[in-house]
C-alpha positions in Angstrom: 82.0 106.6 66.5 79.7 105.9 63.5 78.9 109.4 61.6 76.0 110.0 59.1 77.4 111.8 56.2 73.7 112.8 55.6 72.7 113.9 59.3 76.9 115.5 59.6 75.3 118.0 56.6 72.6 119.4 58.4 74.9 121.3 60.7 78.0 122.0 58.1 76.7 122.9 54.4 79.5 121.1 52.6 79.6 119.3 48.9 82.7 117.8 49.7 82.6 113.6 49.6 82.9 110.9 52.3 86.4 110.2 51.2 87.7 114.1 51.2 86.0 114.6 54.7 88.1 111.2 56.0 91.2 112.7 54.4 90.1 115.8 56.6 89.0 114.6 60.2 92.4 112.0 59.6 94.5 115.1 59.5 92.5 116.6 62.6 93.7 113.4 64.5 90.6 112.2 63.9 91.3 108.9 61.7 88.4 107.2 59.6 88.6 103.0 60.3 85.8 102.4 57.3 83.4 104.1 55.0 80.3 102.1 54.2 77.0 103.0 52.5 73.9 102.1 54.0 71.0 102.4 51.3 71.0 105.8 50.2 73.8 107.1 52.9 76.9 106.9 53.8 78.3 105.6 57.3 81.7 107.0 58.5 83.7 104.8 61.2 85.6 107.2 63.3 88.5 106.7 65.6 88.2 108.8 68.8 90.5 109.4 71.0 89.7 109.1 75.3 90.2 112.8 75.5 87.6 113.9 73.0 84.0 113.0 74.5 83.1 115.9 72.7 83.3 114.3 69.4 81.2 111.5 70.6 78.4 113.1 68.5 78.0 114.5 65.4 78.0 118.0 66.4 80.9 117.8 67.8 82.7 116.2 64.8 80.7 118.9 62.5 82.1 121.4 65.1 85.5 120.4 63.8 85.3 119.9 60.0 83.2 123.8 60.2 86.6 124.7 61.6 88.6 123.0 59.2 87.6 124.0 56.0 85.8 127.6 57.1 82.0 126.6 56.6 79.7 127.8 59.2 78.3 125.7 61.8 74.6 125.4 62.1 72.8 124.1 65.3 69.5 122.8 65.5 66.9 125.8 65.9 63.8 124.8 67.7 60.5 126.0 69.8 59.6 124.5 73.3 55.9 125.2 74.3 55.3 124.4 77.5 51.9 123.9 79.6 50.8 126.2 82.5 52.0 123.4 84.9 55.3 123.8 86.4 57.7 120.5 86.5 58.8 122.0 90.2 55.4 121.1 91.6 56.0 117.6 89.8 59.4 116.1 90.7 62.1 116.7 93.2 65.5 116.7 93.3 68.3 115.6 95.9 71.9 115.1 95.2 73.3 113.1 98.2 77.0 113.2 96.3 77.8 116.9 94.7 80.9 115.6 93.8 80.2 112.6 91.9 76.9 114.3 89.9 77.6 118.3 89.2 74.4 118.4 87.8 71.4 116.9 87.7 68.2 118.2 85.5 64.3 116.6 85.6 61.7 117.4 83.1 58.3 115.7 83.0 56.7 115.3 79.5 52.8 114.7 80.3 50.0 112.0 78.2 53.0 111.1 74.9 51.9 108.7 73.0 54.0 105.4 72.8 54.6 104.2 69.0 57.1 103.3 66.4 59.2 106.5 65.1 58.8 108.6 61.8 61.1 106.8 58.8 63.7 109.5 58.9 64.6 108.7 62.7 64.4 105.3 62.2 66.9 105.7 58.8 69.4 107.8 60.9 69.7 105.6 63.6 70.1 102.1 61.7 72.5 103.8 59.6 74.8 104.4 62.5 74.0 100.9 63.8 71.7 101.9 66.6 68.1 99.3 66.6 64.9 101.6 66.7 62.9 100.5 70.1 60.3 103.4 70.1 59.7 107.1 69.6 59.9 107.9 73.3 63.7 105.8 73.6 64.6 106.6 69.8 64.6 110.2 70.3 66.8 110.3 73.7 69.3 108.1 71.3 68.9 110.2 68.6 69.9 113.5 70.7 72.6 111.5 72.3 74.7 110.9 68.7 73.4 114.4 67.9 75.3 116.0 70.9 77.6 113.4 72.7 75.2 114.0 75.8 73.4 111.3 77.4 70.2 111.2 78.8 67.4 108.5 80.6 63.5 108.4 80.1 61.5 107.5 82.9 58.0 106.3 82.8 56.8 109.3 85.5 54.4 107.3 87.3 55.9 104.6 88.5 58.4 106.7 90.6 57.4 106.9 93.7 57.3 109.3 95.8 58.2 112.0 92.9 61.5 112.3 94.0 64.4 111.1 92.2 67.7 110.8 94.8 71.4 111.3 93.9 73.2 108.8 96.1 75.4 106.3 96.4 74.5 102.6 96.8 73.6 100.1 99.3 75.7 97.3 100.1 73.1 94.4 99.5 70.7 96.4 97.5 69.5 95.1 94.2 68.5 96.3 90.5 67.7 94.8 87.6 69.0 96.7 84.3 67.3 97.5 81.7 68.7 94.4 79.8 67.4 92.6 83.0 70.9 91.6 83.9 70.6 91.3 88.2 72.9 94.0 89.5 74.5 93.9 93.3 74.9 97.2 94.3 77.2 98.3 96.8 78.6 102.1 98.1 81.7 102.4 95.5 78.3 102.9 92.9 76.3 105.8 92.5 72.6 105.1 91.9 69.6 106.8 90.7 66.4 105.8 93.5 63.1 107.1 93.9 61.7 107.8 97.5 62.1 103.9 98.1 64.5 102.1 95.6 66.9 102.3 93.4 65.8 103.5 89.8 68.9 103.4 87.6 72.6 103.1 87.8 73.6 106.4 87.6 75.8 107.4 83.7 75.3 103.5 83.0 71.5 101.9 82.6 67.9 102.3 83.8 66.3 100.2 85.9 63.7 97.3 84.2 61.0 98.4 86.8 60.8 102.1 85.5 61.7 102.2 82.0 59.5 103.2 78.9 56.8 100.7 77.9 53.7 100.7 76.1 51.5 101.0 78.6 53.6 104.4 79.4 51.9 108.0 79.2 54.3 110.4 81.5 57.4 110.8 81.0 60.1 111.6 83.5 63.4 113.1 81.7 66.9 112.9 83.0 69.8 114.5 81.5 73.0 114.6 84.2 76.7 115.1 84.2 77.9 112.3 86.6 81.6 111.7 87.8 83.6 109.4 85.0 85.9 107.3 87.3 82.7 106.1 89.4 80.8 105.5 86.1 83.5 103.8 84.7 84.3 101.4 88.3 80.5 100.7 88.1 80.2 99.9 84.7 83.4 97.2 84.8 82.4 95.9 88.2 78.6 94.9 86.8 80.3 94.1 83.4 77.4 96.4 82.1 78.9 98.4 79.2 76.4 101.1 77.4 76.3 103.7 75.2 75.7 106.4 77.9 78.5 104.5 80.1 81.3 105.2 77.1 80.3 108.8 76.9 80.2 109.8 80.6 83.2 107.8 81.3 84.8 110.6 78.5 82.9 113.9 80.0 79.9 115.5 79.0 79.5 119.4 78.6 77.9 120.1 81.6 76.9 123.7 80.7 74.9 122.0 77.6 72.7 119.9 79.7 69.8 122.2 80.0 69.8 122.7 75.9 69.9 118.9 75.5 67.2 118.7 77.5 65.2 121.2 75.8 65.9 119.9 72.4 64.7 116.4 73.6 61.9 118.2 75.3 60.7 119.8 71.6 60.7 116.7 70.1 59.0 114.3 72.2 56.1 116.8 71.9 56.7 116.9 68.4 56.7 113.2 67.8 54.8 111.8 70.7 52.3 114.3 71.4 53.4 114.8 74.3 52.8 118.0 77.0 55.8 119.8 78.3 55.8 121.0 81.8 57.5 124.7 82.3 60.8 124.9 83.0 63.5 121.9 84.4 64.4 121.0 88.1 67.8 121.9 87.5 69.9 120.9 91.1 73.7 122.0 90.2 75.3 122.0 93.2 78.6 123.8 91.7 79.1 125.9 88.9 82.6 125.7 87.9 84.1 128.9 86.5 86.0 128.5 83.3 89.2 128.5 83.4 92.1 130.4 81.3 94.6 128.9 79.3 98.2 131.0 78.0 100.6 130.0 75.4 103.8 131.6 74.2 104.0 131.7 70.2 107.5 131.4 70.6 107.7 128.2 73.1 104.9 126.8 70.2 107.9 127.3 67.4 110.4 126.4 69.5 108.8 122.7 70.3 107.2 122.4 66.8 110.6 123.4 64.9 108.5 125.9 62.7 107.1 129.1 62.8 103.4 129.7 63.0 102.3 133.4 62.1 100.5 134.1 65.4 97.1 135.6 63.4 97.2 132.5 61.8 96.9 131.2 65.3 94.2 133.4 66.3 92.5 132.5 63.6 92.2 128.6 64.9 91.7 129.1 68.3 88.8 131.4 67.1 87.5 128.6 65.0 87.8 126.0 67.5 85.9 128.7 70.1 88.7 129.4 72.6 87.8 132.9 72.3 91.4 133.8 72.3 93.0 137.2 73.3 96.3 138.7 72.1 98.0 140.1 75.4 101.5 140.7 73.9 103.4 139.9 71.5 104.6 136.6 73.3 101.3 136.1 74.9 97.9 134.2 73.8 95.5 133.6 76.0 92.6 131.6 75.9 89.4 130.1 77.8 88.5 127.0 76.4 84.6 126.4 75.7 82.7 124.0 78.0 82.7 120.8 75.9 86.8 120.8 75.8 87.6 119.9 79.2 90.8 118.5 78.2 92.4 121.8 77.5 94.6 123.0 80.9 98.1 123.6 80.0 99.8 125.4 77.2 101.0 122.3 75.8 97.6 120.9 75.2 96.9 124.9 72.8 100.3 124.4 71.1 99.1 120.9 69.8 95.6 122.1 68.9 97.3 124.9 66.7 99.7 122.0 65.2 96.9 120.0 64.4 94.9 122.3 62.9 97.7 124.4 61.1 99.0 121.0 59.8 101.4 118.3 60.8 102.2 117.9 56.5 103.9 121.6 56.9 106.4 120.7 59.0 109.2 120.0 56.7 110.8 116.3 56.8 114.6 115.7 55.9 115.8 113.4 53.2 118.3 112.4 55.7 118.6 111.8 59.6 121.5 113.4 61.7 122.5 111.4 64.3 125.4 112.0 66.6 126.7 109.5 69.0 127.7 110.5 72.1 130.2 108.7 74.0 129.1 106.4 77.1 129.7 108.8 80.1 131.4 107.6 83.8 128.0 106.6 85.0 127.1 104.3 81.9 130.1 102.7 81.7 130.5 101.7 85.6 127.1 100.4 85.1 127.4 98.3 81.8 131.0 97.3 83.3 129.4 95.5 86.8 126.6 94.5 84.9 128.8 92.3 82.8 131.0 90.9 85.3 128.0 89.7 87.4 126.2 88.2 84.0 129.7 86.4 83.6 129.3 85.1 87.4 126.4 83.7 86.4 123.8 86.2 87.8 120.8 87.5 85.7 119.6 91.0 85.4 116.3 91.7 87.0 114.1 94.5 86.4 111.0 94.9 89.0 108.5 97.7 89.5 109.8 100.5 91.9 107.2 99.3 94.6 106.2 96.8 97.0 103.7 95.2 99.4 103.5 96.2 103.1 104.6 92.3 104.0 107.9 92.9 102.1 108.6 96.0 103.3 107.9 95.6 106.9 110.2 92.2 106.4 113.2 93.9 104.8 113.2 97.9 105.6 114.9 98.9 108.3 111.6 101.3 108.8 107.9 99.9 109.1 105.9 100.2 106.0 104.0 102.9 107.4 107.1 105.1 107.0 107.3 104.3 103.3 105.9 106.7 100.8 102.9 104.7 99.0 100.1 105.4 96.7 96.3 105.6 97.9 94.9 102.8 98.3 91.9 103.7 95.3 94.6 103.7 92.7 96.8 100.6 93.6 96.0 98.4 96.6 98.6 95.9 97.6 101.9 96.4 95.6 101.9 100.5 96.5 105.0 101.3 98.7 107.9 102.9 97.4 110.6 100.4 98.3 113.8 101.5 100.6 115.9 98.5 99.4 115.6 96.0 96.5 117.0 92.6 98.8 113.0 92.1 98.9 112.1 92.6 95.2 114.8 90.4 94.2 114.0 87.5 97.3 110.5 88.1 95.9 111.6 87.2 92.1 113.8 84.1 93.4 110.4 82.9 95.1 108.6 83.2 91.9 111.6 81.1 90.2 111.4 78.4 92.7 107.5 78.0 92.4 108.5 77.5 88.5 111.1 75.2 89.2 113.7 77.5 88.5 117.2 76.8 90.0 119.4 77.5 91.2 118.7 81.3 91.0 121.6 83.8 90.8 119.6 87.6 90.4 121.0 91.1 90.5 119.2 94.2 90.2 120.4 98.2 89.3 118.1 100.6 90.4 116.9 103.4 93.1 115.7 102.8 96.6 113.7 105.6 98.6 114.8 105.7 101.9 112.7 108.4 104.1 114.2 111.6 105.5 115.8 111.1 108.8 114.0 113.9 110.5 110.6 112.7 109.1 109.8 116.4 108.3 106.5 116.6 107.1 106.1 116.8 102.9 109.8 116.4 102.6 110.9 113.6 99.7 112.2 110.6 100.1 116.2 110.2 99.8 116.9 108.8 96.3 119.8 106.2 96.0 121.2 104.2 93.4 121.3 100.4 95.1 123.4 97.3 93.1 121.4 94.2 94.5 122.6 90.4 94.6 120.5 87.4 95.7 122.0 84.2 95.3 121.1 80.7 96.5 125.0 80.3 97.3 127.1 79.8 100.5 127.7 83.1 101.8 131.4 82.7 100.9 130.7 82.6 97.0 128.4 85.9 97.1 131.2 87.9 98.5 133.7 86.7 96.5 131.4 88.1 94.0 131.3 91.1 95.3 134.7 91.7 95.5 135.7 90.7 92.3 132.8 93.0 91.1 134.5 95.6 93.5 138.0 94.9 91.7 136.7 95.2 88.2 136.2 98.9 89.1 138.2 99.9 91.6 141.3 97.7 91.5 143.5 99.6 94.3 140.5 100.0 96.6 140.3 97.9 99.5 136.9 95.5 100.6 136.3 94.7 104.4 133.5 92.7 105.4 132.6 93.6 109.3 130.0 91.7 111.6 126.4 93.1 111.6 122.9 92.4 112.2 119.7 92.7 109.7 116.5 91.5 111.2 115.6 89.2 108.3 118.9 87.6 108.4 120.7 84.5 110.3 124.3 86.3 109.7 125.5 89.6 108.5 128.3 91.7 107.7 128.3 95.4 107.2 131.4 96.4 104.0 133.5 98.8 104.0 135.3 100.2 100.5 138.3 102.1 101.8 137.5 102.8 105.2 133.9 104.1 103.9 129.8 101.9 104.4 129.5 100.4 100.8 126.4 98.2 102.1 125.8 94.8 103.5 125.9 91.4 102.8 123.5 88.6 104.9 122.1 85.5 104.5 118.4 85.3 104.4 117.1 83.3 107.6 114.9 80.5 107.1 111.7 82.1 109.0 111.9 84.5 106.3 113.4 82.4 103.3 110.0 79.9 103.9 107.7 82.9 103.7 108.6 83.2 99.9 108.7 79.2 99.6 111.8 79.1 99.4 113.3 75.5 100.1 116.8 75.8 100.5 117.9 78.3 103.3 121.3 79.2 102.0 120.1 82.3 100.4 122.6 84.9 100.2 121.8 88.7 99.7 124.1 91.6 98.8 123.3 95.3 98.8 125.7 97.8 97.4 125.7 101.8 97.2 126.5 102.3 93.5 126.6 105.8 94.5 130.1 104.9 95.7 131.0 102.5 93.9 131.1 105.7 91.0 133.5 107.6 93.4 135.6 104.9 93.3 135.4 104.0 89.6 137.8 104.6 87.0 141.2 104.3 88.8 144.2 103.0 87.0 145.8 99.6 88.2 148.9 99.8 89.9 151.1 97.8 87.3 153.8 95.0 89.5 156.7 93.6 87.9 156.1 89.9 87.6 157.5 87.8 90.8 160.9 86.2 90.4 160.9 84.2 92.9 158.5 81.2 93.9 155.9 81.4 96.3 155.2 78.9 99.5 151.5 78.1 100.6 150.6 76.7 103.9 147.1 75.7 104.9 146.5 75.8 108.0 142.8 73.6 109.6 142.0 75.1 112.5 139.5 73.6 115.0 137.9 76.9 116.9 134.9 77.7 118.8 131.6 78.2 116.7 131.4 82.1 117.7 135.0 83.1 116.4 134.8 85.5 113.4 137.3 85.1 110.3 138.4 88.4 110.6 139.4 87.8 114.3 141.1 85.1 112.7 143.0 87.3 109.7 143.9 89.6 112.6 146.0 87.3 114.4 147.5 86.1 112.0 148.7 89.2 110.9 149.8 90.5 114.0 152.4 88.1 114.1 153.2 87.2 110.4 156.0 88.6 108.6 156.6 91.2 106.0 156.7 88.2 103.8 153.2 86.9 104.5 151.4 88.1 100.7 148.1 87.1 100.7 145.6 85.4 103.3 142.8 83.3 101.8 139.8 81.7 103.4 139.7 78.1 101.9 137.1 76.3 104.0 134.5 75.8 106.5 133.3 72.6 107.8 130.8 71.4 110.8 130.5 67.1 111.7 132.3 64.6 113.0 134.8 64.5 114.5 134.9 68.0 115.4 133.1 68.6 118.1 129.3 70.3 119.2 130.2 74.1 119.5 133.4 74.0 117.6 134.3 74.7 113.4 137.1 73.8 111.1 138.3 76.9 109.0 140.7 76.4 106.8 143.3 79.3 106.3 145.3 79.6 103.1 148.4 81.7 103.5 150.7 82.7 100.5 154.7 83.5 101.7 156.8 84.8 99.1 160.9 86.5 99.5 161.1 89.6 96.6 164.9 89.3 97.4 165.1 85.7 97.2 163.9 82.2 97.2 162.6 81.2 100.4 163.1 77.8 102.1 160.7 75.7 104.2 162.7 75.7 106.6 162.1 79.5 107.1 158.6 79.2 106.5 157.7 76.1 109.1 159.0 79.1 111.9 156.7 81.1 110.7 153.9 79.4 110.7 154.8 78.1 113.7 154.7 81.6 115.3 151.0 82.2 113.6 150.0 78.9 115.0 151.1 79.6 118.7 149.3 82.9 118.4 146.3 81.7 117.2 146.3 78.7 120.6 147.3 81.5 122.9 144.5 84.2 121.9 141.6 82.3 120.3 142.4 78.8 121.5 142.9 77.2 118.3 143.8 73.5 117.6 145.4 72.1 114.6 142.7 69.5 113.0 144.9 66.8 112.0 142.3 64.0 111.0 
């Protein structure tokens, strides 16, 4: 916002210079980017922040510097004559969308005179940057960096109908701006028409057909409040930024509308000879009651780390018009003027009083404090499975805590309808809140491919939403911490993964992997950690593998409760004397029948092994010639070891003998033996 150090006196009587009133609106979070001079002024460049449309003028900055160094702020003080002819019986006014214009005022300003403006308007405007066009246009910009309010001049006659029309666009309708730029209008925009057409675009520009030319002698004045979301959508869909657009897009005091209008009012008949009509057509569909504001002196302290005297307080909020009243002595209340819209909670009063009381007062140490805390169970689970599956070769993956409805009706076991998701205004495709992260991470390994990536090894730490099982209306979402693995491995490597992940935590808990079935998968298997559902494991089927172009279908996918994992975590080993005696292993290649399950198989051969049988492996898997259509080759790796003594082959050939035999009789095994 460019500020006239001249034109910022004539509402604050102040000597100080251009420099000390930077050092003084910077303090007020107000920072100056450049002082220039232009001829015989001086041009201040100041930063603004979104929430301060009042400041978008140079009352409103004069507003502040009054309050911060105690001088009194003077307004403009003017006369409006008007004629015997009432604007009522001259223009109408319709608002078709209360809620995206609050207020709407018309004005008509009979036989002004087109011309160039007086020197000192001209001087004022080119000094904050703005080009002079002519009296009629210069004085609605002139009010406009007076006030932060925008407003539109209309040349009267060529709206027809006399009517101006609130409403939202047409899809297929047409305007040309002011800047003669073609605009498409459609019903997401909110248009200005007369009785026929479109006129303006509503907070953004006029229309070419009815602006102020030469030829103009009645004028038809609009100043509005209009919605800022729609002003802003407009304004970016027609790539049509304005002065007006960056105001309302930041609010406008509504309750100062009719004043603006007046003041614009005096001066066109001041400087354009122009005739004022009595009174405005002033359609304000709601008139929004201010709104109170409390804040505790002692929550203010308490956040701020220093104590503010609380008359001191009083004494800012009076300054800054918050018309504040003492209720106890724990108790300020306030009710924020019209032009600060952005005051609502008591956190947005305590930072006005730091602001303005002084951010330089609260005291800075010459040294920091800072005391480390130790990693608690939680951190250290984490950062402990994290590491083994970087080590495994996996990379971390961090995604957004949403996704589309195609991946969630793919991977969920609920339809994306059932997922919690944002409006469709705010975020369109990527807005459900996800109930697993398998398709966040499948996404990610699609990306990867496309990029030539591979292979791909991800994992992913984070919450899932899963939707109350009841589905009781405005109940929340279940939140769970999920441990995620997608691998483009055989589905044996993934859960060896997983249980050495498993180990590294829990050593003397015990992983089962159990048949199961996921709709997006070929195979799964549901896991157990001591008897209890830790997750699943699958591999991703090729229907759905090919929907994220994803060439090669062994994609493996592991989804773990970390929830569990933490009951689990922290348990001490159980230490073992080191064996002194030898081990035998046997491998045993089994030709079976393509349905049979390895744990069928570990379950046989348990049944029947002996106390000396240690450890079962699975070693293999293979499908060709010479084993036959329907049939499989697993290879089973068992480890035999005697505590008491060294065994001999001799002893383990019955064995395995006996396993053998059981495995013909119940699952009609065959030793491969080519």
């Amino acid at each position: 916002m460019n500020i006239s150090l001249d034109w910022l006196r004539d509402y604050v009587q102040t000597e100080l210079s251009a420099e000390e009133i930077g050092d003084i609106l910077s303090d007020l979070g107000f920072p100056i980017e450049s002082i220039e001079t232009v001829g015989d002024d001086t041009m201040l460049d100041v930063e603004i922040t979104s929430n301060r449309g009042d400041c978008l003028g140079h009352i409103g900055i004069a507003r502040e510097l009054s309050a911060a160094t105690g001088k009194q702020l003077t307004l403009p003080s003017f006369e409006l004559v008007e004629s015997d002819e009432s604007a009522e019986t001259l223009i109408g006014v319709e608002i078709h969308e209360p809620a995206l214009c609050n207020r709407y005022t018309a004005r008509v300003i009979k036989d002004v005179k087109i011309g160039p403006s007086p020197d000192w308007l001209v001087k004022r405007l080119e000094t904050i940057g703005v080009r002079s066009v002519n009296n009629v246009v210069d004085i609605t910009n002139y009010v406009m960096m007076e006030t932060g309010q925008p407003s539109h001049a209309f040349d009267y006659d060529k709206v027809e109908g006399q009517k101006i029309i609130v409403r939202r666009g047409v899809n297929g309708e047409r305007l040309v701006s002011i800047d003669e730029t073609k605009c498409d209008l459609d019903e997401s925009m909110l248009v200005i028409a007369d009785a026929k057409k479109p006129t303006a675009m509503a907070g953004v520009m006029g229309g070419l057909d009815s602006e102020v030319s030469e030829t103009t002698t009645n004028v038809l004045l609009e100043v509005a409040h209009f919605e800022p979301v729609t002003v802003r959508t407009a304004s970016r869909k027609l790539n049509l930024p304005s002065d007006a657009s960056f105001r309302f897009e930041r609010h406008v005091d509504t309750d100062n509308i009719a004043w603006v209008s007046d003041r614009i009012a005096q001066m066109m008949a001041e400087l354009c000879g122009g005739t004022v009509a009595t009174g405005i057509v002033d359609a304000w569909p709601e008139k929004r009651e201010a709104a109170t504001v409390g804040m505790r002196p002692s929550r203010m302290n308490a956040l701020l780390g220093i104590e503010i005297p609380s008359d001191k307080v009083v004494e800012i909020f009076t300054s800054l018009g918050f018309r504040p009243e003492v209720k106890n002595d724990n108790l300020i209340v306030c009710t924020p003027p019209s032009w600060r819209h952005d005051l609502y909670r008591e956190a947005d009063l305590i930072e006005e009083a730091a602001r303005c009381y002084g951010f330089d007062k609260i005291p800075v140490e010459p040294k920091i404090h800072i005391e480390v805390a130790k990693p608690n169970l939680r951190e250290k689970t984490a950062q402990k499975l994290c590491g083994y599956l970087t080590g495994c070769g996996f990379y971390e993956s961090i995604n957004i805590t949403f996704v589309d409805e195609k991946v969630a009706n793919l991977f969920a076991d609920n339809p994306a309808e059932s997922h919690m998701s944002i409006r469709e205004e705010v975020l369109k495709t990527t807005n459900c809140l996800r109930q697993n992260l398998v398709g966040s991470l499948v996404s990610v390994m699609g990306a990867n491919y496309n990029a030539g990536n591979k292979p791909c090894r991800l994992f992913e730490l984070a919450n899932t939403f899963v939707p109350d099982a009841n589905h009781e209306p405005g109940k929340m979402p279940d939140e769970h911490t999920k441990l995620t693995l997608v691998a483009d491995d055989d589905f044996c490597i993934l859960r060896g993964v997983v249980e050495g992940a498993v180990a590294s935590i829990c050593p003397n808990s015990v992983v089962d992997f159990k048949p199961t079935e996921k709709k997006w998968a070929a195979a799964a298997a549901e896991i157990t950690l001591d008897g209890e559902v830790l997750g699943y494991a699958a591999l991703l089927s090729a229907d759905v593998a090919k929907q994220f172009d994803i060439e090669k279908q062994d994609v493996a996918a592991a989804e773990l409760n970390f929830e569990l994992l933490l009951e689990k975590a922290g348990d001490i080993p159980t230490a073992k004397p080191i064996p002194r005696f030898p081990a035998i292993v046997r491998d045993l290649s089994l030709i079976i029948d393509e349905p049979v399950q390895w744990n069928q198989i570990t379950a046989t051969v348990q049944t029947k092994a002996p106390a000396e049988l240690e450890q079962i492996d699975f070693s293999g898997l293979y499908r060709g010639k010479p084993i036959p259509n329907g049939k499989k080759s697993v290879t089973v790796s068992m480890r035999f070891r005697d505590e008491n003594g060294t065994l001999t082959h001799e002893t383990v050939d019955g064995w395995e003998q006996t396993i053998l035999t059981a495995l013909k009789d119940d699952l009609k095994a065959e030793l491969r033996t080519a």
